[in-house]
C-alpha positions as CSV (number, residue, x, y, z in Angstrom):
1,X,9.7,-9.2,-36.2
2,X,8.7,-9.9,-32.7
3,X,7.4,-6.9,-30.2
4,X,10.6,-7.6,-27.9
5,X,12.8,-8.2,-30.8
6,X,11.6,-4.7,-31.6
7,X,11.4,-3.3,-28.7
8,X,15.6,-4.5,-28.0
9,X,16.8,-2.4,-31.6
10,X,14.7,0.7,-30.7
11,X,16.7,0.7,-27.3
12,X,19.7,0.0,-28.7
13,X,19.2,2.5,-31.3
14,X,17.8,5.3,-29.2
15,X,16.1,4.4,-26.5
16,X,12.5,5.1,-27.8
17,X,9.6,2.6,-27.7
18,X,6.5,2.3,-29.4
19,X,3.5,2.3,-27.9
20,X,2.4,-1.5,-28.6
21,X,6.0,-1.8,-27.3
22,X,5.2,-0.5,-24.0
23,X,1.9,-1.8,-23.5
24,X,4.3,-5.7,-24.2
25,X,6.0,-4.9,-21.5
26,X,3.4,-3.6,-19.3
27,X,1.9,-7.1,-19.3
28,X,4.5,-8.5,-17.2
29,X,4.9,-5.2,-14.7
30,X,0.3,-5.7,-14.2
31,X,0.5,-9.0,-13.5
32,X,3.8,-8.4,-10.6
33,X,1.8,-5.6,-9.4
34,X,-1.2,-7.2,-9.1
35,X,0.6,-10.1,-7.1
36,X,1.5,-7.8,-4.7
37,X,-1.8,-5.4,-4.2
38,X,-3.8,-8.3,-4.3
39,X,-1.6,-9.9,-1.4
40,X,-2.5,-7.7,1.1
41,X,-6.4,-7.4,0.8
42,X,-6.8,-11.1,0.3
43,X,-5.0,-11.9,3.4
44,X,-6.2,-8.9,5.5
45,X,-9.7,-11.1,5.0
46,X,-8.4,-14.2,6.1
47,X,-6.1,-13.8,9.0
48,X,-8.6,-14.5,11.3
49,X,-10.0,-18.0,9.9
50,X,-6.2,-18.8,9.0
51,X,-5.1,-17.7,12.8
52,X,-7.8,-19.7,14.3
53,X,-6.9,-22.9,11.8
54,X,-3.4,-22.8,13.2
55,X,-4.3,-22.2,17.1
56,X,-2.4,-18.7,16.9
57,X,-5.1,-16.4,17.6
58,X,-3.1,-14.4,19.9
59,X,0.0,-14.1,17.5
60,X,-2.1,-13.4,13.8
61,X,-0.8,-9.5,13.9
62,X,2.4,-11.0,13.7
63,X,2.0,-12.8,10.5
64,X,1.2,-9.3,9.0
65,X,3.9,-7.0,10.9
66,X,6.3,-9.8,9.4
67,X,5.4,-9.6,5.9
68,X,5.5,-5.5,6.4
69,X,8.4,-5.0,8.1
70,X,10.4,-7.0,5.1
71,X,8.4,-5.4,2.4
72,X,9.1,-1.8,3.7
73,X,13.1,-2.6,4.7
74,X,13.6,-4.3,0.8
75,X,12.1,-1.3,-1.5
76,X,14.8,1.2,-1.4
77,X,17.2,-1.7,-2.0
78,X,15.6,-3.2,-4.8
79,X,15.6,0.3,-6.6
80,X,19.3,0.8,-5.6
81,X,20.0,-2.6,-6.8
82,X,18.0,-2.4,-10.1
83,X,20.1,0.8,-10.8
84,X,23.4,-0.7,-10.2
85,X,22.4,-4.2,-11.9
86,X,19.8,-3.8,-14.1
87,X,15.7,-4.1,-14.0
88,X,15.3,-7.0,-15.0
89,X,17.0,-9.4,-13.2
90,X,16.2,-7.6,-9.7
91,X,12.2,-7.9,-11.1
92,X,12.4,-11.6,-11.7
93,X,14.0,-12.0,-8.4
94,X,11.0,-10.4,-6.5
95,X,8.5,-12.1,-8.5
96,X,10.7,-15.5,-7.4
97,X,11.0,-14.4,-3.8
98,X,7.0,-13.7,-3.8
99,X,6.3,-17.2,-5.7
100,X,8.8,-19.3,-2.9
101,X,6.7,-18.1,-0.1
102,X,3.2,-17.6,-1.1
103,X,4.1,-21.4,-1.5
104,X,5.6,-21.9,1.8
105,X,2.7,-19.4,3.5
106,X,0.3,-22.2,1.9
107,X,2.0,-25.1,3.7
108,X,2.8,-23.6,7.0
109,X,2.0,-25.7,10.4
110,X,1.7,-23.0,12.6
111,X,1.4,-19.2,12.8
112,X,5.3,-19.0,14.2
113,X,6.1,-20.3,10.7
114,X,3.3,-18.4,8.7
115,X,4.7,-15.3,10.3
116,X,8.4,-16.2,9.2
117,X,6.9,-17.5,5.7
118,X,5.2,-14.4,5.4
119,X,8.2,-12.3,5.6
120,X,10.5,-14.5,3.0
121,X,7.1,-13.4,1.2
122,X,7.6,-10.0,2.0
123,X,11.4,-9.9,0.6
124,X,9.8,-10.0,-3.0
125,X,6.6,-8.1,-2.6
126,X,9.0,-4.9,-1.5
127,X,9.9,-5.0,-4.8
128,X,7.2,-6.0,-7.1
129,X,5.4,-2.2,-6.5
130,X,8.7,-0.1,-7.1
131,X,10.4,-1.4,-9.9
132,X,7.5,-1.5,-11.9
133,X,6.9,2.0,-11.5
134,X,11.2,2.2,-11.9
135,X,10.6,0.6,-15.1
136,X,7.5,2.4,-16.6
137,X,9.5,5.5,-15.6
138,X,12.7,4.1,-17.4
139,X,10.1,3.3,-20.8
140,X,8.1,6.5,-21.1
141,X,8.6,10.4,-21.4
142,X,6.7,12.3,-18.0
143,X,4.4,13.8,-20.8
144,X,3.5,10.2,-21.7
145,X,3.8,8.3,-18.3
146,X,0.6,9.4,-16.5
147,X,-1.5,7.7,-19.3
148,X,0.5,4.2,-18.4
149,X,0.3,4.7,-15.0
150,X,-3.4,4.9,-15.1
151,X,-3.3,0.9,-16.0
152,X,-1.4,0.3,-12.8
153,X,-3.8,2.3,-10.6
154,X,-6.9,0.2,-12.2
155,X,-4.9,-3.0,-11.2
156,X,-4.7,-1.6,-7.8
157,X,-8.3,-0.6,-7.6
158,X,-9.6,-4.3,-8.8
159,X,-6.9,-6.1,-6.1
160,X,-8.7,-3.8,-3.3
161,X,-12.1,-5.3,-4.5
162,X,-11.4,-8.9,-5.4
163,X,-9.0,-9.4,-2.5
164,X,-12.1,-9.4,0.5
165,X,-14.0,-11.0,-2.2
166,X,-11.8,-14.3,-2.9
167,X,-10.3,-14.2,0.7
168,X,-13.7,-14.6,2.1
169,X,-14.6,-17.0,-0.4
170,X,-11.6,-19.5,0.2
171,X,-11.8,-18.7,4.1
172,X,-15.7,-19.8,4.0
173,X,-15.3,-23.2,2.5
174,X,-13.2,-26.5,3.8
175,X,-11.2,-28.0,1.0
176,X,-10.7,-26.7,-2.8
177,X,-9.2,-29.1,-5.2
178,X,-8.7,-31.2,-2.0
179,X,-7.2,-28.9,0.3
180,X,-8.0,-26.6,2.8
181,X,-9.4,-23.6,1.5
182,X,-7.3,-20.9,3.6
183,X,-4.2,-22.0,2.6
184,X,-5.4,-21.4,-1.1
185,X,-5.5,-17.3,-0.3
186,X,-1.4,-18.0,-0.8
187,X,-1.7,-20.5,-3.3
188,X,-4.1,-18.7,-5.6
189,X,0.0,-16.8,-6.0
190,X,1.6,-19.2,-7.5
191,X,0.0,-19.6,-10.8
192,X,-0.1,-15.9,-11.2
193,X,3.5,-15.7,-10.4
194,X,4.3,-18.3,-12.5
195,X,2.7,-16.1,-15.4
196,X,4.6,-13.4,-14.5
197,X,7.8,-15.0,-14.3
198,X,7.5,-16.4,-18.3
199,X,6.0,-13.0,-19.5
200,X,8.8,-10.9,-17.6
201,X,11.2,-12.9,-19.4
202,X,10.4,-12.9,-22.7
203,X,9.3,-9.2,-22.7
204,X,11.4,-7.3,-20.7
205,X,14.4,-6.7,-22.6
206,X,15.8,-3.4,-22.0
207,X,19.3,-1.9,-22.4
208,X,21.2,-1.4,-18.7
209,X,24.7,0.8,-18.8
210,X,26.9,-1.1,-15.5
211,X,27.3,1.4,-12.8
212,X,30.7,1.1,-11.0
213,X,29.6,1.8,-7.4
214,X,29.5,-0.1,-4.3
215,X,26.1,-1.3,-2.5
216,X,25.4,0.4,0.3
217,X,25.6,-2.9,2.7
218,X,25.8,-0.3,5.8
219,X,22.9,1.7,5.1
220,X,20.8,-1.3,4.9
221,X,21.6,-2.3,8.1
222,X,21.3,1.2,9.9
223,X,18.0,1.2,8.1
224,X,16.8,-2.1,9.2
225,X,18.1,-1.1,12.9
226,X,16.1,2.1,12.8
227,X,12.6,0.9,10.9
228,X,12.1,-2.7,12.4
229,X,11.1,-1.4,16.1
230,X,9.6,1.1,15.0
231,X,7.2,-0.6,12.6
232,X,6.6,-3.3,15.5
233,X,5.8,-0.7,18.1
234,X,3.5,0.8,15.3
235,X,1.9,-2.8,15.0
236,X,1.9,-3.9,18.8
237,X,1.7,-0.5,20.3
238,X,-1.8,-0.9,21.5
239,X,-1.5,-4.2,22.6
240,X,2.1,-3.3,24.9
241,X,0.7,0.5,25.2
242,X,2.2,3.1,24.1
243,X,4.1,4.2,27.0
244,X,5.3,0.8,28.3
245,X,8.7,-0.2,28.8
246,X,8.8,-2.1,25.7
247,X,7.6,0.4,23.2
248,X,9.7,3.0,25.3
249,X,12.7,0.9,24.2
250,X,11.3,0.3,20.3
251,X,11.4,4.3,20.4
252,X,14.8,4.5,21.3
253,X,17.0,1.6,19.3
254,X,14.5,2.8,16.5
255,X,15.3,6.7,16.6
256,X,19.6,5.8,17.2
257,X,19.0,3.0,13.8
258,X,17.3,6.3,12.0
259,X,20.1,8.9,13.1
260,X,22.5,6.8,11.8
261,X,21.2,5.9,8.4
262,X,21.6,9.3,7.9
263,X,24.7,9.7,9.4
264,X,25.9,6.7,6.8
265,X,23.8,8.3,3.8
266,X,25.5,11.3,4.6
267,X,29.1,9.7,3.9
268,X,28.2,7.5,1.1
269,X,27.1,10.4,-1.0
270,X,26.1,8.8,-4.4
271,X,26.2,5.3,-3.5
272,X,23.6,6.1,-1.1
273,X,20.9,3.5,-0.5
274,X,18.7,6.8,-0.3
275,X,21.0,9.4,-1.7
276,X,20.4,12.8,0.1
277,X,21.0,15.0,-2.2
278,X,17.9,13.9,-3.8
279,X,16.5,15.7,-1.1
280,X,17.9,18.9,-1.7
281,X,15.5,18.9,-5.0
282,X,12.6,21.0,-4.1
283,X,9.5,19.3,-6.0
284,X,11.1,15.7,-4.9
285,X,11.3,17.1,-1.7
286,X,7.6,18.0,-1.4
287,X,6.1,15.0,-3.5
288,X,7.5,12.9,-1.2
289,X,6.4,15.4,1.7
290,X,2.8,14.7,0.4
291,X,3.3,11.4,-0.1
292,X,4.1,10.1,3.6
293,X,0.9,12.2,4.2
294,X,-1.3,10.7,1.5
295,X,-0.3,7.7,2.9
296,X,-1.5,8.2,6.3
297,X,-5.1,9.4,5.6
298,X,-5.6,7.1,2.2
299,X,-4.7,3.6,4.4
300,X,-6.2,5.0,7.7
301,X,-9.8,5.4,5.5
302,X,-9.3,1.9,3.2
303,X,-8.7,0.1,6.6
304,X,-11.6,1.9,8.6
305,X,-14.7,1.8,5.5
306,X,-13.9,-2.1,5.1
307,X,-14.5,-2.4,9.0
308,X,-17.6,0.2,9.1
309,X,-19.4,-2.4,6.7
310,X,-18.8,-5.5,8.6
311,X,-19.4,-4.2,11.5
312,X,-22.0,-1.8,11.4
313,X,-23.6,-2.8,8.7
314,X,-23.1,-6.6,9.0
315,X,-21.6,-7.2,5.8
316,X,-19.2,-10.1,5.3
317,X,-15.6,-9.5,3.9
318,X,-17.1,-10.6,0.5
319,X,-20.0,-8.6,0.6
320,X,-18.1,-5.8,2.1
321,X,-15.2,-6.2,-1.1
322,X,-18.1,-6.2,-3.7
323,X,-19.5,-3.1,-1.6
324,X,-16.0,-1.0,-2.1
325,X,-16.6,-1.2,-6.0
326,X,-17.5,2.7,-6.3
327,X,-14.2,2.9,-4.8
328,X,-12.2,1.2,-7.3
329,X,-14.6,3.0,-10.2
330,X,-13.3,6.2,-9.1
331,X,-9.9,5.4,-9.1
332,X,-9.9,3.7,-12.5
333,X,-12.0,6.6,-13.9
334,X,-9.8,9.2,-12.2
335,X,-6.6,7.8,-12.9
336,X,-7.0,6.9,-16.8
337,X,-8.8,10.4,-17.1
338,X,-5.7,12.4,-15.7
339,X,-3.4,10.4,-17.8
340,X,-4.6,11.3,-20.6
341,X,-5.0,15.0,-19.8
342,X,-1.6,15.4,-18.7
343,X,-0.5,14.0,-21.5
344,X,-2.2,16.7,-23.8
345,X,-1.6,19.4,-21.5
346,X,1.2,18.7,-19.7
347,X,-0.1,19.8,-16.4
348,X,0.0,17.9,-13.7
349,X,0.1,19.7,-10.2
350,X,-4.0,20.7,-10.5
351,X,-4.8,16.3,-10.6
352,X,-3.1,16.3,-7.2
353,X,-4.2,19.5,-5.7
354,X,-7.7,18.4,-6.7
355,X,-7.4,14.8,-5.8
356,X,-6.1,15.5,-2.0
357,X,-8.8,18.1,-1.7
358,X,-11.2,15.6,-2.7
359,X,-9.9,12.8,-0.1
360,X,-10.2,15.1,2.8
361,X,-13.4,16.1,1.7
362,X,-14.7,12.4,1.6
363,X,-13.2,11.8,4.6
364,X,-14.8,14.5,6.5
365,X,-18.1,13.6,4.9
366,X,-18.0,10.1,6.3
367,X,-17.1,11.7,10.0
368,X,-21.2,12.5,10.1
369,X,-22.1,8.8,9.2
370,X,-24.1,6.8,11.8
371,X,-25.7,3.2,12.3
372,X,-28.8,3.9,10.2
373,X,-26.8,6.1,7.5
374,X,-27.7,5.0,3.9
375,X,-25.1,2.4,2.3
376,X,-25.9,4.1,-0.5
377,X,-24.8,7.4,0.6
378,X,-21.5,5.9,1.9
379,X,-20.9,4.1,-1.4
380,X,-21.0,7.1,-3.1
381,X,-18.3,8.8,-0.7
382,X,-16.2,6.0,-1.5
383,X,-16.4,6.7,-5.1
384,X,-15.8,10.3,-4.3
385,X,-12.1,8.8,-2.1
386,X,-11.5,7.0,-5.7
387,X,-11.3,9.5,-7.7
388,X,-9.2,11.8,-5.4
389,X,-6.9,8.7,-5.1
390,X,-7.0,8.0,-8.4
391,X,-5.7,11.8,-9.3
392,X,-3.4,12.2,-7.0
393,X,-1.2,9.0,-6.0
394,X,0.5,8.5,-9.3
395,X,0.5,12.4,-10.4
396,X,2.8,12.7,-6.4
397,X,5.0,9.8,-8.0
398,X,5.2,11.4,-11.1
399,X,6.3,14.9,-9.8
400,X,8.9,13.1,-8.4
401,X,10.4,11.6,-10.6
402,X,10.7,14.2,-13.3
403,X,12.8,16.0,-10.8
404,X,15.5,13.8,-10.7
405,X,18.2,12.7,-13.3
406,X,17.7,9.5,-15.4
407,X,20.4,7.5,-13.1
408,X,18.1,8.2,-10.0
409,X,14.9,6.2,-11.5
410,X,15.1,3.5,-9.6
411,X,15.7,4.9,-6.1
412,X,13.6,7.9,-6.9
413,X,10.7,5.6,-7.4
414,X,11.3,2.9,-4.8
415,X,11.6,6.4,-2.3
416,X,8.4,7.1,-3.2
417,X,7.3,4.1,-2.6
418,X,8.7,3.7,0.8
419,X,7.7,6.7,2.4
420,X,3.8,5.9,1.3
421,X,4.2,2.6,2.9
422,X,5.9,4.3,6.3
423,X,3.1,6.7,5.7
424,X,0.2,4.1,5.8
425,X,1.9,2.2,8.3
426,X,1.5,5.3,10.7
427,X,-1.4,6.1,9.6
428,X,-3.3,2.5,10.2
429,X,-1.4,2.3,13.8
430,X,-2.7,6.0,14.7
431,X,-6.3,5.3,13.6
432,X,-6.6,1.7,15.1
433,X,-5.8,2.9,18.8
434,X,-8.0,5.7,17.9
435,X,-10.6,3.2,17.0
436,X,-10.5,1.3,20.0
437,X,-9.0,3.4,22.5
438,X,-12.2,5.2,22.0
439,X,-14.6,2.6,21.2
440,X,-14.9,1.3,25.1
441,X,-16.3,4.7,26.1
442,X,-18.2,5.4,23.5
443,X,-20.3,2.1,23.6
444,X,-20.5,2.7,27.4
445,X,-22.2,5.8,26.8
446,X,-24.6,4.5,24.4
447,X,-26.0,1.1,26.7
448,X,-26.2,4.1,29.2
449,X,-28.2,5.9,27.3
450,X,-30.2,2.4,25.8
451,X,-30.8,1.4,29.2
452,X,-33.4,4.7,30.0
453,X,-35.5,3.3,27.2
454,X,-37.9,0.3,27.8
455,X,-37.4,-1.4,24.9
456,X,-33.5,-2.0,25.6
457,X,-34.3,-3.1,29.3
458,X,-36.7,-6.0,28.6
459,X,-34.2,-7.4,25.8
460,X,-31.9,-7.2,28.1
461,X,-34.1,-9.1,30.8
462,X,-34.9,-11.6,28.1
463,X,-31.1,-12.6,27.1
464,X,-29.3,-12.8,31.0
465,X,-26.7,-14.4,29.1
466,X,-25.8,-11.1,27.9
467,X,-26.9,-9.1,30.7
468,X,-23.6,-11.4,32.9
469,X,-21.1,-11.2,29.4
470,X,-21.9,-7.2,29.9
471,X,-21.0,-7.1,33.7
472,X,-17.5,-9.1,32.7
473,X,-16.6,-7.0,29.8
474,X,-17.1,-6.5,26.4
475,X,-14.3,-7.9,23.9
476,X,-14.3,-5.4,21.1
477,X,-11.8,-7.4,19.8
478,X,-14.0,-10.2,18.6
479,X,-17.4,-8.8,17.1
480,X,-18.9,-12.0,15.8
481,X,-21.3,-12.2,18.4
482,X,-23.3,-9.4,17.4
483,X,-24.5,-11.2,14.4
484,X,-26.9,-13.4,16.3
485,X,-27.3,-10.9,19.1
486,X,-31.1,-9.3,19.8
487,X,-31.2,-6.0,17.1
488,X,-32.0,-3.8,20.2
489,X,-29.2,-5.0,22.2
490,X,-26.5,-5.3,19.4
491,X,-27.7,-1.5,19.0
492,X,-25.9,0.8,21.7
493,X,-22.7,-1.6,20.4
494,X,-23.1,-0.9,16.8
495,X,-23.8,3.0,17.8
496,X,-20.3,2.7,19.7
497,X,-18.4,1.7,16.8
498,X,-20.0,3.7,14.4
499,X,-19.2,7.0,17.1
500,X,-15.7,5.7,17.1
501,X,-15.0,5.2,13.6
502,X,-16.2,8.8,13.0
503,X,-13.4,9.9,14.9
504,X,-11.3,7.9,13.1
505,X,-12.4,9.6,9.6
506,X,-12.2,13.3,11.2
507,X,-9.0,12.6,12.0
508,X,-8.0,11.3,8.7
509,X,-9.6,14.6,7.4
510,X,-7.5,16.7,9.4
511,X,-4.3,14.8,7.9
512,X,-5.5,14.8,4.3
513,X,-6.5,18.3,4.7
514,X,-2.7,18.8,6.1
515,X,-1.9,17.2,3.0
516,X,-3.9,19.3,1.0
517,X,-2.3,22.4,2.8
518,X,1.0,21.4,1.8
519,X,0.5,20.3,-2.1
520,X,-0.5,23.7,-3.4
521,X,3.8,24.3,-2.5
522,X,4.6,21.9,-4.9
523,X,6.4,23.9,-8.2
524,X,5.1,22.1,-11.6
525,X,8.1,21.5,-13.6
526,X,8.1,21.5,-16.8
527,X,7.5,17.6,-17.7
528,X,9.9,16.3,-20.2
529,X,9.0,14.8,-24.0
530,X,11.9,11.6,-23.5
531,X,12.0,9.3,-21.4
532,X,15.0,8.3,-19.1
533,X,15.7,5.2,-21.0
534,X,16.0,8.1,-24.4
535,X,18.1,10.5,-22.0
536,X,20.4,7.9,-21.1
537,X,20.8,6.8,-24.6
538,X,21.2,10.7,-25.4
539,X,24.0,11.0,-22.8
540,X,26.2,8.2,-24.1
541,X,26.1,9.1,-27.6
542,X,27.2,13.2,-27.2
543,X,30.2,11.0,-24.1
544,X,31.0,8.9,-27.4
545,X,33.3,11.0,-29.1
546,X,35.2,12.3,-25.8
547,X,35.3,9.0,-25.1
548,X,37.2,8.1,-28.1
549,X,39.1,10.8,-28.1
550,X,40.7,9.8,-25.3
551,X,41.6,6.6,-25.8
């Protein structure tokens, strides 16, 4: 008998699965995930070769902010969607969404249609992330799920390194297999979404009880009204500035969509896109408290170490992707190792006490880092940021989940999802205008100081090329120059950045250690032996009899 054959009369019968069962269907949830972690590293590498390609320099933030802003707005529906229709066919819908325009992305003309390609992309990535976690939640008992989990984190750790990696690569070269190799950093989707698609299929086959309850079509649209100008003004903030009439008004359609979301959650009660009741749950409340904060520092120090070793060190995006390794070692070591140990002890609250604590003291530690700092030093810090990662992001999800009733997977899980996304939004806006709101100064104070020394003033005298770009400005927004600039010139510059950068990881420090502040509040529930997939099938069968009593 086949694994899914199998795995159909064990949830029809009670809801339990084996484990070869689960590891079946975790085949198909890896290779969704991966699609979307992979997505936005590999792309992140790219953007500039693919913006320059397509004469859209100026507009290449766009193609991101697209892709986020329909990623962020689509997770809570998916997971109320998946609750009311089923897993399954909500899944396969992502993974077609994702497949239809990495396939578009790859053919697009100009950035105006990558950017509107890249958010049909975004449609499906929103929920590739959440329902898998929804549906590794539905399939295992808390005691169980950490252990599972762990395999996710791994795939999420190995996206972080090969995404620089093969985005560099297909960015570097002029045709692959006869065409141009940036538009192959969206193709390189297809296949694996084609793989998906068949293993999904055939594997996932799980039981779904119909829930009579209206979509909440209004919620959706309040929350669309409130999140879209603000995750612009997040993304074009520095650009506009912060206080300029156009961000002003971002702030204010953004904060009247956000007052009535709630105002609409409030009167839909249970059909809720984001039911708040959910919030009345203290250990929900807090994981997802920690969450938006994890969020913040975790992308505000995987955006700023990737820029730290092009920049300052000189590193390309492939050398810098091979060079965030210890990174994805911690997380895979930290992540499979807590599994299993909450599985035997059923504990959990220590992994993410311990794991946040660990980030903010990484983070802190790469505050002192300088131009001639060791890369072996900082490679070792980044392991140190794995492993806290790797402890605590899927122990917060899992906190969260146990706390809520088998009917609430979904949306419990896509919440959790959508608040570390809002999170890391934040968080990368914040620590970009940091970055080069202070940068300017910074570098200005160290040619200042470069200029007393001999050494810096007969380079100078040497290159007057430089010595007249210098007296028109600076473009911190384009480095590549300082890869064939003069050592002792490039210097001061590299300094700057480096100065800048470490106020960019104190402040992440401060946050995590926010973060840190608030986890010990979490309360450790007891973490249940069945999973919701066995509680729901345990809730029918003691409503049977009633139910056929009364008819």
């Amino acid at each position: 008998m086949s694994d899914t054959t199998t795995a159909e009369g064990a949830a029809a019968t009670n809801g339990k699965l084996s484990h070869r069962q689960i590891l079946t269907i975790l085949s198909g949830l890896m290779l969704g995930m991966f699609l979307a972690a992979l997505d936005q590293t590999i792309v992140s590498s790219s953007m500039r070769t693919i913006a320059d390609e397509l004469h859209g320099l100026s507009l290449q933030a766009w193609a991101t902010t697209a892709y986020l802003i329909t990623a962020t707005l689509s997770t809570p529906l998916y997971g109320k969607l998946s609750d009311l229709y089923g897993r399954k066919p909500m899944y396969l819908t992502a993974i077609s969404l994702f497949l239809v325009g990495s396939l578009a992305s790859g053919m697009a003309t100009s950035m105006y249609e990558l950017a509107a390609f890249r958010a049909f992309q975004g449609l499906g990535a929103g929920g590739l992330m959440s329902l898998a976690l929804a549906i590794i939640t539905d399939i295992t008992a808390p005691r169980e799920r950490s252990k599972y989990q762990g395999y996710f984190m791994a795939v999420f750790g190995i996206s972080s390194v090969a995404g620089p990696v093969v985005g560099g690569f297909f960015a570097g070269i002029d045709t692959f297999a006869g065409i141009t190799g940036w538009r192959w950093v969206f193709l390189v989707n297809v296949p694996i979404a084609l793989a998906a698609l068949v293993v999904v299929t055939k594997v996932l086959n799980l039981p779904h009880t119909r829930v009579d309850q209206k979509v909440d079509y209004w919620g959706a649209v309040a929350l669309a009204t409130g999140l879209v100008p603000l995750l612009i003004v997040a993304e074009q903030g520095r650009e506009w500035g912060w206080g300029s009439a156009a961000s002003i008004a971002m702030y204010v359609v953004g904060g009247l969509g956000v007052a009535a979301f709630v105002w609409i959650e409030r009167r839909m009660g249970d059909a809720a896109l984001l039911p708040l009741r959910l919030f009345k749950r203290p250990v929900f409340r807090m994981a997802t408290l920690v969450t938006v904060v994890q969020g913040a520092g975790m992308f505000g120090a995987m955006m700023s170490l990737p820029l730290y070793l092009q920049i300052v060190k000189g590193a390309t995006p492939t050398q810098a992707g091979l060079q965030m390794l210890p990174l994805t070692l911690g997380i895979m070591i930290a992540s499979l190792t807590s599994g299993r140990l909450i599985s035997k002890t059923g504990r959990y609250k220590m992994f993410a006490v311990a794991g946040i604590g660990l980030m903010a003291a990484a983070l802190f530690a790469l505050s002192t880092i300088t131009v001639d700092t060791s890369l072996n030093l900082v490679m070792v810090i980044a392991f140190v940021i794995g492993l806290g990662l790797g402890a605590s992001m899927q122990t917060l999800v899992l906190a969260a989940t146990n706390d809520v009733r088998p009917q609430d997977i979904g949306v419990a899980t896509s919440a959790a999802t959508f608040f570390r996304q809002i999170g890391g939004t934040a968080g990368t806006a914040v620590f970009l205008s940091i970055l080069f709101g202070t940068v300017g100064d910074k570098i200005a104070n160290a040619i200042r100081s470069a200029m007393t020394t001999p050494a810096y003033v007969s380079a100078l005298a040497q290159h007057p090329e430089f010595a007249q770009q210098m007296k028109s400005g600076l473009d911190v927004n384009d480095t590549s120059f300082l890869s064939s600039l003069d050592p002792t010139l490039a210097r001061p510059i590299l300094q700057g950045f480096a100065e800048s950068m470490s106020t960019v990881f104190l402040v992440g420090g401060i946050v995590l250690t926010v973060g840190f502040a608030l986890v010990w509040f979490l309360k450790e529930k007891p973490l249940s032996d069945k999973s919701a997939m066995e509680q729901r099938a345990d809730a029918e069968a003691e409503a049977a009899p009633a139910l056929a009593l009364a008819h």
